[in-house]
C-alpha positions in Angstrom: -7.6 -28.5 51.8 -5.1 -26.0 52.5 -2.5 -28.5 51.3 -4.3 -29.4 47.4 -4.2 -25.4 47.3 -0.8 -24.7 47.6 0.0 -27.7 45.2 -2.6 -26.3 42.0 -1.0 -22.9 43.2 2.7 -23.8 43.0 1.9 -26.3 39.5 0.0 -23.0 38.0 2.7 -21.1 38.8 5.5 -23.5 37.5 3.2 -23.8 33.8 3.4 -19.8 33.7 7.0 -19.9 34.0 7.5 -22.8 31.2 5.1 -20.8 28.9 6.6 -17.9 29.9 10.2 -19.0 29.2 9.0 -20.6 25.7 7.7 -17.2 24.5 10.7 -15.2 25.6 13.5 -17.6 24.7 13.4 -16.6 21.0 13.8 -13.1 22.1 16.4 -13.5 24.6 18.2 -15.3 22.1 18.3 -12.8 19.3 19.0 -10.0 21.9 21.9 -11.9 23.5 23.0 -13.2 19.5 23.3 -9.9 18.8 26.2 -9.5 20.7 28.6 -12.2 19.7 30.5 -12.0 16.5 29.2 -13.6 13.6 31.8 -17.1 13.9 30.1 -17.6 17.5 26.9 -17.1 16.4 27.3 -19.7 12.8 29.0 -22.2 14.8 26.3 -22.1 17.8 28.2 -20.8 20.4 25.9 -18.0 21.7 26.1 -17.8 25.7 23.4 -15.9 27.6 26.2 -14.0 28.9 28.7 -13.4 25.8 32.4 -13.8 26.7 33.5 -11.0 24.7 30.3 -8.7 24.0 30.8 -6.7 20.6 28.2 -4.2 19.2 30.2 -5.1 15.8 26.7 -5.8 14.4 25.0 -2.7 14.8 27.5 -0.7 13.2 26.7 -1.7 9.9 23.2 -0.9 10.5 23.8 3.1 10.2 27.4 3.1 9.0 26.3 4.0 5.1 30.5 4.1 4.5 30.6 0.3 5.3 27.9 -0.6 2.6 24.9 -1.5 4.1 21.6 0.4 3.5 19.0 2.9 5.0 18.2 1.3 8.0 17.9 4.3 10.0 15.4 5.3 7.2 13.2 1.5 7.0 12.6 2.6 11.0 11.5 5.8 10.1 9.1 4.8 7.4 8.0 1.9 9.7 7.1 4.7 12.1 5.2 6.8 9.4 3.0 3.6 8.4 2.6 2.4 11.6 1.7 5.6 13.3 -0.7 6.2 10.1 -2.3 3.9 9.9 -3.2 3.7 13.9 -4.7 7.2 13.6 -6.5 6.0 10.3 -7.8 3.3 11.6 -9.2 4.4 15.0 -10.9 7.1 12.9 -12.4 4.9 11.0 -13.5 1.8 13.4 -14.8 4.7 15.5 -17.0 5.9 13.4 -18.2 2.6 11.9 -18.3 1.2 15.5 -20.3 4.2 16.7 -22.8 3.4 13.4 -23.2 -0.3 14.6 -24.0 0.5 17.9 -26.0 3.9 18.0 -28.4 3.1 14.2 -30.7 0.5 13.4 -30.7 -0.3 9.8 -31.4 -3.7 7.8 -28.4 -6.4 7.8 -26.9 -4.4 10.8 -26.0 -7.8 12.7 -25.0 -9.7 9.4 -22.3 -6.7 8.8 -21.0 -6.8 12.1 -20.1 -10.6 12.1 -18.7 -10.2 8.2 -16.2 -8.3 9.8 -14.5 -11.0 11.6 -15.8 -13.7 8.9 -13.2 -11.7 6.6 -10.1 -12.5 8.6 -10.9 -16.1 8.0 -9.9 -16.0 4.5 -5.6 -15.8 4.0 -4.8 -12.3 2.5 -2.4 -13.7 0.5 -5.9 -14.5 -2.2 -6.1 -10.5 -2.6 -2.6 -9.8 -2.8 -2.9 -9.8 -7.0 -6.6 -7.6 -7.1 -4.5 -5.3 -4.2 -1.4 -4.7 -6.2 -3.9 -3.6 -9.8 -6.2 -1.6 -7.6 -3.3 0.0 -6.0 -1.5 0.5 -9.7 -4.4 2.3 -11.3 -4.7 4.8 -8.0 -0.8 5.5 -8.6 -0.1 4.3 -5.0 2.8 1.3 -5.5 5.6 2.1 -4.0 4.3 4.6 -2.2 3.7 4.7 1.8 0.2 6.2 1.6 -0.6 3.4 -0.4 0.2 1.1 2.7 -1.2 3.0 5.2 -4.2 2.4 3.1 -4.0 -1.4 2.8 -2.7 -1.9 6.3 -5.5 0.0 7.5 -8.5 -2.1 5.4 -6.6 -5.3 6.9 -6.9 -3.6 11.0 -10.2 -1.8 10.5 -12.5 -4.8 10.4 -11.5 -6.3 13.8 -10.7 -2.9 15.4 -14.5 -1.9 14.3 -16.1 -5.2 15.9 -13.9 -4.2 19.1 -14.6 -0.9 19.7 -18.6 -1.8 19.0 -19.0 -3.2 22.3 -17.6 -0.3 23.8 -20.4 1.7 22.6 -22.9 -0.9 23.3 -22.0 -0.6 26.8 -22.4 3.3 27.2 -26.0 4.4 28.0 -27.9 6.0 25.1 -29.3 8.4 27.8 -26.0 10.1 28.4 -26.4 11.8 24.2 -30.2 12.1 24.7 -29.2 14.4 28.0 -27.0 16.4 25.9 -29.4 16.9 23.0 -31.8 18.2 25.0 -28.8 20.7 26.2 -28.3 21.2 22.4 -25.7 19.0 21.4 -25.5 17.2 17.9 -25.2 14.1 17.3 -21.2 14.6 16.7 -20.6 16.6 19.4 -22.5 14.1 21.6 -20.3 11.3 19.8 -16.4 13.4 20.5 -17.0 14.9 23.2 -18.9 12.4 25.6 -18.8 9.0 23.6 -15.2 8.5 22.8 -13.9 9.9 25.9 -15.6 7.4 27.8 -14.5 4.7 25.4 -11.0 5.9 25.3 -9.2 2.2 26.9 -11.2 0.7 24.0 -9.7 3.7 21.0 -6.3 3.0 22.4 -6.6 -1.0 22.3 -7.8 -0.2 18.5 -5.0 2.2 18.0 -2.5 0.1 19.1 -3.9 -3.4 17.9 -3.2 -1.4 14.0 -0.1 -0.2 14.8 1.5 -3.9 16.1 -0.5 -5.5 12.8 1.4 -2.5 10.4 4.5 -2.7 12.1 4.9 -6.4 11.4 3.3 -6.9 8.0 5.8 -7.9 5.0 3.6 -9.9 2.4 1.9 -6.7 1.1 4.7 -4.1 1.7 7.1 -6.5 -0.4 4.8 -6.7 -3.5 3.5 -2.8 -3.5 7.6 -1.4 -2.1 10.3 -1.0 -4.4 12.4 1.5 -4.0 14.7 1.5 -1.3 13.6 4.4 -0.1 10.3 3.6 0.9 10.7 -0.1 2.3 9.7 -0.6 6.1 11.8 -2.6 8.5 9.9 -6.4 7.9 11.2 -5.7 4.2 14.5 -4.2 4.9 15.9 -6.8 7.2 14.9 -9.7 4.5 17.9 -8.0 2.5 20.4 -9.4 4.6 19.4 -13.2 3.3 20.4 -14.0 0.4 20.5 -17.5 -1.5 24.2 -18.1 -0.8 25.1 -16.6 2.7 23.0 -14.9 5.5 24.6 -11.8 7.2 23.2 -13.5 10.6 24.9 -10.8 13.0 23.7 -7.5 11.0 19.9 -9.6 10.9 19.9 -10.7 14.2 21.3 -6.1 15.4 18.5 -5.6 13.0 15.8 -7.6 14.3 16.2 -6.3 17.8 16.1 -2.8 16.6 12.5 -3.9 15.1 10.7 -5.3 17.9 12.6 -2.5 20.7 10.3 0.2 19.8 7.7 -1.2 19.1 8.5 -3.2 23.1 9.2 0.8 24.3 6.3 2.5 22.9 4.3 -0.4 23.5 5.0 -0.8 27.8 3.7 2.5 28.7 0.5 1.7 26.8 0.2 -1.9 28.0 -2.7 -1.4 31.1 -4.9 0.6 28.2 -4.7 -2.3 25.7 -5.0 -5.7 28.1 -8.2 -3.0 29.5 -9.6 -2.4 26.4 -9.6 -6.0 25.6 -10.7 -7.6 28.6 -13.3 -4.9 28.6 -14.4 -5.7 25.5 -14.5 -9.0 25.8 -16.7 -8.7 28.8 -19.7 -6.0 27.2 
């Protein structure tokens, strides 16, 4: 018995590592591409220890003098929508969650499943009706006006999340502090959302990985150089004719690193919130 154990053990463990290694080997590669000049990396030649490491490719990044753009300033923008629309949206989903879980009101249920029923449909179909609406508010090309959209697109699912958060807290705790006179929003911030903070971080940082990422409705509401995130400014180093693969592969690790360092120290909150909330 002892024996079939240790053999499911030791074949579990050998299909985590093969999964394991096919996630991460596109990273890995890109990190370690970025390293080796841009003849190594065209004719295939990328090593997972480069003979002759150059950081060749990030110096074009921020060096304005050698041509290339505002890449310092796509990160920073990045960081503006990203971190916007996280607060946004964990406002938002809170408040909506806390509606479908603490109010009885007709076609309650049937909202709460539309919410994920939405995210069936490819967003490309709204990306014309998106870029008018925008145009008449006067928001294209600005970065409020994606905090807005990337916000409608994380809301939805971050709303259906952090309903089963609330579910799961005891209506009793809010009637015990209105009888100590509390209102309903003071019940709501200061006992609620405490005790579903795992559940506002997972929402808070399921927004800001969707924002971070999203290029399909940055590219047709950005364009001014200005204001273009880093998903839009690394597609300018592919052209038709010729591909600056060294400045796109230094670029691409400079997107996903911190996101991968704010990210970590949030990690245990997140893979909580969501095994929590799939459990309640």
């Amino acid at each position: 018995m002892r024996a079939n154990q240790l053999v499911k053990r030791t074949l579990l463990y050998i299909a985590v590592a093969i999964f394991m290694i096919v996630c991460l080997a596109p990273f890995v590669w890109v990190l370690v591409g970025s390293f080796h000049s841009s003849s190594e990396i065209l004719t295939g030649n990328v090593s997972l220890i480069p003979d002759n490491p150059t950081i060749a490719n990030y110096i074009p990044l921020f060096a304005s003098e050698l041509g290339i753009k505002n890449f310092y300033r796509y990160i920073l923008n990045s960081f503006i929508v990203g971190l916007g629309t996280a607060l946004l949206s964990s406002i938002i989903s809170s408040l909506g969650a806390y509606g479908l879980s603490r109010f009885d009101f007709p076609g309650k249920d049937v909202l709460a499943r539309f919410m994920l029923f939405i995210y069936v449909f490819p967003t490309v179909l709204v990306a014309v009706p998106v870029h008018e609406m925008m145009a008449r508010m006067h928001m294209v090309d600005s970065l409020i006006g994606i905090i807005l959209i990337h916000t409608a697109l994380a809301a939805p699912f971050a709303t259906w999340l952090l309903r089963s958060f609330f579910d799961s807290i005891p209506k009793v705790i809010e009637e015990s502090a209105s009888v100590d006179g509390a209102s309903r929003l003071q019940s709501m911030f200061y006992i609620v959302l405490p005790l579903a903070a795992p559940g506002v971080v997972t929402a808070g940082v399921y927004a800001l990985v969707s924002s971070w990422g999203e290029y399909l409705f940055v590219s047709i509401l950005v364009s001014s150089d200005a204001n273009k995130t880093l998903p839009l400014g690394i597609g300018m180093y592919t052209a038709d004719q010729y591909i600056e693969w060294g400045q796109l592969l230094g670029g691409t690790v400079l997107t996903f690193l911190p996101l991968f360092l704010l990210f970590m120290p949030l990690s245990k909150y997140f893979i909580k919130g969501f095994m929590e909330g799939a459990i309640k």
